[in-house]
DRENLUM-163721 format. One line per field, with one value per residue (C-alpha): residue in three letters; x, y, z. Coordinates in nm, 3 decimals. Each point is the difference from the previous one (the first is absolute). Layout:
REM DRENLUM-163721
aa: c(ala/...)
u: c(X/...)
v: c(Y/...)
w: c(Z/...)
END
This chain:
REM DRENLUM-163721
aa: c(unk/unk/unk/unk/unk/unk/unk/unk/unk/unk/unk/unk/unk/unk/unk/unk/unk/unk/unk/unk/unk/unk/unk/unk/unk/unk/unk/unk/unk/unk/unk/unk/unk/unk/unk/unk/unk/unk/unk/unk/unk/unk/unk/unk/unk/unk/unk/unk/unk/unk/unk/unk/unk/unk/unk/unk/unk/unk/unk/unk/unk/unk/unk/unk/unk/unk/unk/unk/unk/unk/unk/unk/unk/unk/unk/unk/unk/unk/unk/unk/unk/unk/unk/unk/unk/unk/unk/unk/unk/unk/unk/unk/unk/unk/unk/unk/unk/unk/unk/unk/unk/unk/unk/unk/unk/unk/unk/unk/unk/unk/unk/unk/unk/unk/unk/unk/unk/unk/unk/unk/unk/unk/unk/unk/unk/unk/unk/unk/unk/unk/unk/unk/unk/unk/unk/unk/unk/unk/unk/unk/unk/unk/unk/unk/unk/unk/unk/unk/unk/unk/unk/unk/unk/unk/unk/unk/unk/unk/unk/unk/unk/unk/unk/unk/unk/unk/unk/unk/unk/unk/unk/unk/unk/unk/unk/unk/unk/unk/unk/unk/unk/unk/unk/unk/unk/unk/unk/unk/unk/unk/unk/unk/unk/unk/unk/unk/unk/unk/unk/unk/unk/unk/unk/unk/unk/unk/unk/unk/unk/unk/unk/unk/unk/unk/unk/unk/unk/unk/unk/unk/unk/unk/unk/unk/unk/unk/unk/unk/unk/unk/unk/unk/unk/unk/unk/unk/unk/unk/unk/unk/unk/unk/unk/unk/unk/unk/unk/unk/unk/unk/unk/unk/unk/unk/unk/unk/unk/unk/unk/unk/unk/unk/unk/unk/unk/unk/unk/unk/unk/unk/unk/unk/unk/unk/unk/unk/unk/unk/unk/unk/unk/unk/unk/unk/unk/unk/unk/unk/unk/unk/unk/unk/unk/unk/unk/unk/unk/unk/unk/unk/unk/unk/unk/unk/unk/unk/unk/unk/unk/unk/unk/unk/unk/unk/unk/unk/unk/unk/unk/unk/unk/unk/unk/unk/unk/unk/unk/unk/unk/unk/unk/unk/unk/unk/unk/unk/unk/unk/unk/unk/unk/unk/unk/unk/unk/unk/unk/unk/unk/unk/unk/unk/unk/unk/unk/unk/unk/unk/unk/unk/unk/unk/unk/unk/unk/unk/unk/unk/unk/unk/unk/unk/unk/unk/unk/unk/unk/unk/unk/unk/unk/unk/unk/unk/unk/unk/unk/unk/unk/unk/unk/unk/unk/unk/unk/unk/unk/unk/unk/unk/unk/unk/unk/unk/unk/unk/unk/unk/unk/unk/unk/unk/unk/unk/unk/unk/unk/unk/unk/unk/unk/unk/unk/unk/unk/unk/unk/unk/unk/unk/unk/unk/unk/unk/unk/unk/unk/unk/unk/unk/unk/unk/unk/unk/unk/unk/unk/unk/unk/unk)
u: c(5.954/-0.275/-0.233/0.133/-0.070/-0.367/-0.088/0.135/-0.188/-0.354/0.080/0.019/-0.330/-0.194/0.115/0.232/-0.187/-0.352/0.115/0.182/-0.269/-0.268/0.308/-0.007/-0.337/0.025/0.271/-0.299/-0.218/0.251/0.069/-0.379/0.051/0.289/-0.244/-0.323/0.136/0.242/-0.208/-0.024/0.401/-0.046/-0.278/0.199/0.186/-0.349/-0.161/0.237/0.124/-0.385/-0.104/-0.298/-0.251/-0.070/-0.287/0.226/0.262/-0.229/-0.176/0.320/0.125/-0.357/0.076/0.212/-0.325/-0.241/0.151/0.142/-0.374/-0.199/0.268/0.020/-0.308/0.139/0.350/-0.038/-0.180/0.310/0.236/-0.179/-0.023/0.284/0.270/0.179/0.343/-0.128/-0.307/0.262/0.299/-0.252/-0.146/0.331/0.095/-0.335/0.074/0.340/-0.129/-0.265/0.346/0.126/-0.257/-0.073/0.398/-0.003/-0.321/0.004/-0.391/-0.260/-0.213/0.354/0.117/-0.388/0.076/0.296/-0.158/-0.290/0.258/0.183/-0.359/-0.101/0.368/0.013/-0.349/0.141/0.217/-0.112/-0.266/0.349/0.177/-0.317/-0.022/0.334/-0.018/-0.324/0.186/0.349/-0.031/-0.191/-0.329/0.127/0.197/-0.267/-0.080/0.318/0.102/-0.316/0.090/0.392/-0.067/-0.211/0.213/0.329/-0.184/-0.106/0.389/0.080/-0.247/0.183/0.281/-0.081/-0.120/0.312/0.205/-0.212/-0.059/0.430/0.091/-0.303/0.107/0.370/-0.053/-0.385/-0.235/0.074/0.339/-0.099/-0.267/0.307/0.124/-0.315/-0.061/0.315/-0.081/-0.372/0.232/0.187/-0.262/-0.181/0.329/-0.019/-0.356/0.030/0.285/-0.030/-0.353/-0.188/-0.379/0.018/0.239/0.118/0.025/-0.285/0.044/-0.206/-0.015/-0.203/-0.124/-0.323/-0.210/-0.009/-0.319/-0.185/-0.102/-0.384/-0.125/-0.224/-0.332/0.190/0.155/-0.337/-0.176/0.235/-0.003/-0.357/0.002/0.315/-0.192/-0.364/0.118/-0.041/0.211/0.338/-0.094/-0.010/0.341/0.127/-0.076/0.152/0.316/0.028/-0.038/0.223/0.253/-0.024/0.304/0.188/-0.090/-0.117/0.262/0.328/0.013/-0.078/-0.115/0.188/0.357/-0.171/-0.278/0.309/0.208/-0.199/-0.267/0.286/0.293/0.227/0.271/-0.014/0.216/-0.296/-0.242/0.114/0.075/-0.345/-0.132/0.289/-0.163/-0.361/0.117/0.190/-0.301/-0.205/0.264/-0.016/-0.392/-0.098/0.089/-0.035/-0.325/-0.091/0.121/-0.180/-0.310/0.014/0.046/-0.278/-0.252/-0.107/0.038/-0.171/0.051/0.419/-0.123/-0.223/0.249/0.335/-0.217/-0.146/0.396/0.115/-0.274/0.060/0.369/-0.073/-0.207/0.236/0.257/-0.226/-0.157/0.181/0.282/0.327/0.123/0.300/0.244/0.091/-0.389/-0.067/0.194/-0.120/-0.396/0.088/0.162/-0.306/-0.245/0.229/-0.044/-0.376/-0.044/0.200/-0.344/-0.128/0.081/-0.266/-0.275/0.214/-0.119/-0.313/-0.061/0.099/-0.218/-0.292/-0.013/0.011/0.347/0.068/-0.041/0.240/0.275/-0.239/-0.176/0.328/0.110/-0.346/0.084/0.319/-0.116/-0.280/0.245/0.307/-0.269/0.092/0.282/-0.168/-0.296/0.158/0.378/-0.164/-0.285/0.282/0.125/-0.327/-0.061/0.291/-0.053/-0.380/0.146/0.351/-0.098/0.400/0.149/0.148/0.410/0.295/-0.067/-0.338/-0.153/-0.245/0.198/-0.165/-0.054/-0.007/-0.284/-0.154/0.222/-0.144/-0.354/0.055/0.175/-0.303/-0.140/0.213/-0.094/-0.366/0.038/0.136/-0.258/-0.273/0.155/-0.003/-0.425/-0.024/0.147/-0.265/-0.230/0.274/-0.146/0.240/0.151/0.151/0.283/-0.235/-0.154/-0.343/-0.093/-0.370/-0.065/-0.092/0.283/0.231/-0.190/0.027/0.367/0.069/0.069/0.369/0.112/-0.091/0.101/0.365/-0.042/0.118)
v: c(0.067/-0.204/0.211/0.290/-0.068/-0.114/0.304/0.230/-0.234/0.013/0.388/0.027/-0.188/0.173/0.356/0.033/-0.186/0.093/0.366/-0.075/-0.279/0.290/0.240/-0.186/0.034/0.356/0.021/-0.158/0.240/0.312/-0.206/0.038/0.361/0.044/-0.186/0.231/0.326/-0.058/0.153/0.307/0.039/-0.124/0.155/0.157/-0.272/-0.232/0.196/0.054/-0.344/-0.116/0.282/0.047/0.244/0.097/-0.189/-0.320/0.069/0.028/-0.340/-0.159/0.096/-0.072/-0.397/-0.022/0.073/-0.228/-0.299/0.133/0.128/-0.331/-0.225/0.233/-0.260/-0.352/0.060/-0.051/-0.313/-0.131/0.114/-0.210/-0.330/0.007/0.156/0.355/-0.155/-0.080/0.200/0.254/-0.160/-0.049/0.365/0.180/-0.260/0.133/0.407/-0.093/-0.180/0.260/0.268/-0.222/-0.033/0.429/0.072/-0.206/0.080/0.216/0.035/0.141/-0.340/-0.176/0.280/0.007/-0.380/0.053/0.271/-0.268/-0.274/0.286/0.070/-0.381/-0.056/0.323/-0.054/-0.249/0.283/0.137/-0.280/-0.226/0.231/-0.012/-0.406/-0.020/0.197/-0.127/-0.356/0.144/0.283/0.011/0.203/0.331/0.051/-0.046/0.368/0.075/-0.203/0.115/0.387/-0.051/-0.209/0.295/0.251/-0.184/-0.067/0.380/0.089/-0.226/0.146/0.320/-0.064/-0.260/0.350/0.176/-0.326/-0.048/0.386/0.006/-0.313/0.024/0.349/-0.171/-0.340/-0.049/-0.207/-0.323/0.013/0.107/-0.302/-0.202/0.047/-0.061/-0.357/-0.104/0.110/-0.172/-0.304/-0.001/0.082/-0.335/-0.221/0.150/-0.057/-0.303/-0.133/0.239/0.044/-0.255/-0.009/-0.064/-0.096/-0.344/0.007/0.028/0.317/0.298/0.141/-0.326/-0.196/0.129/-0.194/0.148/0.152/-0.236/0.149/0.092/-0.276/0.097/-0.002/0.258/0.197/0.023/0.082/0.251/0.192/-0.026/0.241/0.237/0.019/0.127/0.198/0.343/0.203/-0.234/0.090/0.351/-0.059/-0.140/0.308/0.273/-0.210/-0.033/0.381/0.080/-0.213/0.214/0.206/-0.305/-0.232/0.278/0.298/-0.201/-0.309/0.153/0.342/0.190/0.089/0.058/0.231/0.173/0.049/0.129/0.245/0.133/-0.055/-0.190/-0.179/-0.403/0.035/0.287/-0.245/-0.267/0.204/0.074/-0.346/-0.112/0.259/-0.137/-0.334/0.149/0.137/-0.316/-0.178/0.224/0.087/-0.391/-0.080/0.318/0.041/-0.383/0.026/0.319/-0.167/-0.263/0.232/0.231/-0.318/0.147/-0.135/0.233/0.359/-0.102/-0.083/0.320/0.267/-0.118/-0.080/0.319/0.182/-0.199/0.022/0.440/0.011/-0.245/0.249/0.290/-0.239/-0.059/0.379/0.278/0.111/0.170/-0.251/-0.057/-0.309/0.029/0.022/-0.300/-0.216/0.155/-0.103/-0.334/-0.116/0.126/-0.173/-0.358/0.043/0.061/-0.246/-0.246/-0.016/-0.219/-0.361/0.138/-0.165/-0.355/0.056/0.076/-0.288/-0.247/0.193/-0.044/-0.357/-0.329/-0.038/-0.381/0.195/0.267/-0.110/-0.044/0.337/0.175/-0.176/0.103/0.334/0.011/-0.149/0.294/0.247/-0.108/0.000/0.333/-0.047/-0.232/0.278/0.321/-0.040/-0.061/0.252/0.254/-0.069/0.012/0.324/0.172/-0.119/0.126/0.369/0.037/0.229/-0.012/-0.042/-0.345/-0.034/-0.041/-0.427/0.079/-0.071/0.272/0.301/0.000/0.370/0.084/0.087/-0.309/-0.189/0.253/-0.134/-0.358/-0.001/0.189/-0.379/-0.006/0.322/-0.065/-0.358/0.104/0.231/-0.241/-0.256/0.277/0.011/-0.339/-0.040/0.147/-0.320/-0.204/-0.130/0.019/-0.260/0.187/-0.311/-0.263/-0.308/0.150/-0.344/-0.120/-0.249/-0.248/0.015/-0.015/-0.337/-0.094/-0.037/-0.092/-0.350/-0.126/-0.097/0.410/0.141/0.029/-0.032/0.356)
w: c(0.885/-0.156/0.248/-0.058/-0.377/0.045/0.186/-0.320/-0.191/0.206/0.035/-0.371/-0.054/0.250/-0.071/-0.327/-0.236/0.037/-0.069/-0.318/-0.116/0.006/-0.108/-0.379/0.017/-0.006/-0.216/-0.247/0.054/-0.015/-0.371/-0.044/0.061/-0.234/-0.303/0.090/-0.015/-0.311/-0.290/0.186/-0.109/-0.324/-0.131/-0.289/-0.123/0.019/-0.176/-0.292/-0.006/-0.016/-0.179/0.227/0.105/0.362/0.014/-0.090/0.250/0.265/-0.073/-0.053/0.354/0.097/-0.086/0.345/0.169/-0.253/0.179/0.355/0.115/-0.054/0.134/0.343/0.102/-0.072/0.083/0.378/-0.032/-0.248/0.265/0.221/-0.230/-0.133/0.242/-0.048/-0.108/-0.306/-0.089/0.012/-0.183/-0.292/0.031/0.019/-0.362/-0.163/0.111/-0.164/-0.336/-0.023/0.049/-0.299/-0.184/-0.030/-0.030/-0.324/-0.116/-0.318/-0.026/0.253/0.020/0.129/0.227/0.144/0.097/0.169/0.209/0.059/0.095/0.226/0.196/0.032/0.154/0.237/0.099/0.257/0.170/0.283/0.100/0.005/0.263/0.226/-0.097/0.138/0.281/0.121/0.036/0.092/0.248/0.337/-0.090/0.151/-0.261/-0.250/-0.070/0.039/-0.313/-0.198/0.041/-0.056/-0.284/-0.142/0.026/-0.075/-0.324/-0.074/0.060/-0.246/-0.248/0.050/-0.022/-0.323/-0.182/0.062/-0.117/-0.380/-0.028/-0.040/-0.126/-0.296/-0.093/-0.043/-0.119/-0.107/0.207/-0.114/0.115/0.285/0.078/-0.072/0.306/0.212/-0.251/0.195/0.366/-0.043/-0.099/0.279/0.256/-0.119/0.051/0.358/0.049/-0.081/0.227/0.287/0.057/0.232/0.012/0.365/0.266/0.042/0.422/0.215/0.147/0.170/-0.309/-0.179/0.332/-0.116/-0.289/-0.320/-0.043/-0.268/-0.364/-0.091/-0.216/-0.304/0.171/0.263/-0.213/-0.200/0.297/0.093/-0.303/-0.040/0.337/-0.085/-0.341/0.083/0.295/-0.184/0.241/-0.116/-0.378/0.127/0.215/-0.314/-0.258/0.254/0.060/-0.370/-0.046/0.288/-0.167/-0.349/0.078/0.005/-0.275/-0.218/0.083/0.164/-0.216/-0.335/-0.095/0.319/-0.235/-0.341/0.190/0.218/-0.298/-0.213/0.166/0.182/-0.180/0.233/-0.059/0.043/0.304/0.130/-0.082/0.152/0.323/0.024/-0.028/0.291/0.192/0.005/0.079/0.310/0.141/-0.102/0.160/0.351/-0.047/0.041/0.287/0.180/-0.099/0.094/0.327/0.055/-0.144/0.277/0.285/-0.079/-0.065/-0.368/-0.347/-0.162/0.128/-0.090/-0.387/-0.051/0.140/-0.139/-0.339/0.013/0.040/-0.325/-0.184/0.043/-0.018/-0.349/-0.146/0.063/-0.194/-0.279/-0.019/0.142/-0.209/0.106/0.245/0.042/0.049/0.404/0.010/-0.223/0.247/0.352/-0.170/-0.133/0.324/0.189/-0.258/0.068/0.374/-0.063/-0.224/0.250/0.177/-0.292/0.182/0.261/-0.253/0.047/0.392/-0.082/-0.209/0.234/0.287/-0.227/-0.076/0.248/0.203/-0.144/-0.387/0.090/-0.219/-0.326/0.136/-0.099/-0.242/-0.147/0.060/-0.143/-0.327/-0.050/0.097/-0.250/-0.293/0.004/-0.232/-0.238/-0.001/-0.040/-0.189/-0.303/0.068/0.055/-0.325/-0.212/0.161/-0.129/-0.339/0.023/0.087/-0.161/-0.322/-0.078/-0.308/-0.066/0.147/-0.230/0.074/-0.127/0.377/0.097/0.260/0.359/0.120/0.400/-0.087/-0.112/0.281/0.299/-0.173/0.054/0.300/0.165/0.071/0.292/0.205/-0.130/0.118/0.352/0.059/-0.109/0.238/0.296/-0.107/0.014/0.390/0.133/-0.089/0.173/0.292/0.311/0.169/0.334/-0.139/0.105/-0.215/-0.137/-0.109/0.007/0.276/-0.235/-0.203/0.280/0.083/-0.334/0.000/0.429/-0.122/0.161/-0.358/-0.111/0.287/-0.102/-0.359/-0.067)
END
């Protein structure tokens, strides 16, 4: 019996618990998802509450992204100091005082903190599944948790819009928060006591040494190479302006735009957006898998960019469309835009092996700067156009027109980032390194650093 019961309890370890471990780790992040994409449903009530302008709303959704972009750098080398059980116990209690702090808040200053607070916290996500993963889980199943992680997390930001689009309508949005205050509670209690940072027996999974942090003059050193590499700045901008139709049309301005230029419902609206994350969900890793077999980076980017960039601008400038349309081109412009995780790749392929981790991490920074960039430029666009007389709450009236104006950043953006991939050197999906930089960083102690 007391065998029988150790071999449930070694099975458990070596198969159940890594899974769920990494499991509330993307539970996080799918909370992260929830958070980011929440002003998008309560755009109205913000703005009225607030008594805002566009340009307002758009920085104050922008504060998520003031703090998540810079700390994209520094939070794997916390993970690796301090430990993932508690990195993110304390991130998931700063998302959730940050959730506090902007449900109570009854001025813009306080509710721009709490969206500050919620960025800082969530910033910690994703880079905590992989954390966990990369010290749970053999490293076959590495990719396989990055990609599931990513789309789990876009379903959730789906279906989050279709949950505050009702419930805000019904109850207003701080009600509605209310609800999320308590699961961000909760999650932390379970983070806390369920979450290990690495397995207690030696097994297969952790006979290996943990790969040993960067110190400073490392880390300097590595950055110093990621930074005046020129292609990785270029890498950078076209990820960032592949990603526009997400933080610029799915987190924020997507429902207002939808609604408005073409008179949709909120349900419609919403509908729409689900759409473009189901392709985005299917286009990633189709297109990444196709991407490896084929030996090109590049060539993927330029003709899927290319296809969403065109069916954007028919959005944005040919009239009469109508809705069974609208969702047949936004699910077509997710799956094309699924081929923006292409520029993580090329990244890595275009800085030294041992710096692959800070390579992407690099690259993920420049390309979530998006959101800090362009929400607020969004917003001061449409009060630069909108010639409409002043609303009933004495906020100015936004016209399609003067939305179909400021959204155009996003097809313009595309197609600029399609321009720009054809200064992308290739990589055939092989380190393009210089020699000398791949000497630079051969040392034992660098070799598995990232």
């Amino acid at each position: 019996m007391t065998t029988h019961n150790s071999h449930s309890a070694n099975l458990f370890r070596s198969m159940v618990q890594p899974w769920f471990i990494c499991m509330i780790a993307m539970f996080f992040y799918c909370y992260n998802y929830f958070l980011r994409v929440s002003p998008s449903a309560m755009q109205a009530d913000l703005t009225q509450t607030f008594h805002i302008t566009a340009t307002q709303f758009g920085t104050l959704a922008a504060f998520y992204y003031y703090s998540y972009t810079p700390m994209q750098l520094p939070a794997g080398m916390i993970y690796d100091k301090y430990g993932a059980r508690f990195v993110l116990f304390f991130a998931c209690l700063t998302a959730v005082m940050g959730l506090s702090i902007f449900v109570s808040a009854d001025s813009l200053g306080l509710a721009s903190a709490g969206r500050f607070l919620i960025g800082l916290g969530t910033a910690f996500a994703y880079i905590g599944v992989l954390k966990l993963a990369s010290v749970w889980l053999p490293p076959t199943r590495f990719a396989t948790v990055a990609g599931l992680t990513t789309a789990i997390g876009m379903t959730c930001g789906a279906l989050s819009q279709k949950y505050l689009t009702k419930v805000v309508e019904v109850i207003g949005y701080k009600e509605a928060l209310h609800t999320a205050l308590f699961v961000g509670i909760v999650l932390s209690i379970v983070i806390l006591f369920m979450v290990r940072s690495r397995p207690k027996l030696s097994t297969k999974l952790t006979s290996e040494k943990a790969p040993a942090p960067m110190n400073t003059k490392q880390l300097f050193g590595a950055m110093k190479i990621i930074f005046t590499n020129p292609q990785m700045w270029l890498i950078g901008t076209i990820g960032c302006l592949l990603y526009l139709p997400a933080t610029v049309f799915l987190d924020l301005w997507g429902i207002p735009y939808l609604k408005t230029v073409y008179q949709l419902t909120s349900d419609q609206a919403v509908n729409i957006s689900s759409m473009t994350f189901l392709g985005w969900i299917i286009g990633g890793p189709v297109i990444g898998a196709l991407s490896d077999k084929i030996k090109r980076r590049r060539t993927p980017l330029v003709i899927t960019g290319a296809l969403a960039a065109t069916l954007l601008c028919v959005v944005f400038y040919v009239p009469g469309i109508t809705l069974n349309q609208l969702y047949f081109m936004f699910l077509i412009t997710g799956f094309c835009c699924g081929a923006h995780p292409l520029c993580f790749a090329l990244g890595k392929e275009h800085n030294p092996a041992a710096i692959s981790g800070t390579a992407v991490a690099v690259t993920n920074m420049l390309i979530m700067a998006g959101g800090a960039i362009f929400q607020p430029v969004v917003g001061k666009l449409l009060d630069f156009h909108t010639t409409s007389s002043v609303g009933a709450n004495g906020l100015p009236v936004y016209s399609p027109a003067d939305y179909t104006f400021a959204l155009s950043i996003i097809p313009l953006g595309v197609a600029l980032a399609i321009f720009l991939s054809t200064f992308v050197k290739e990589t055939y999906c092989e380190s393009q390194a210089k020699e000398a930089d791949e000497q630079a960083f051969a040392s034992p102690a660098l070799a598995t650093s990232s």
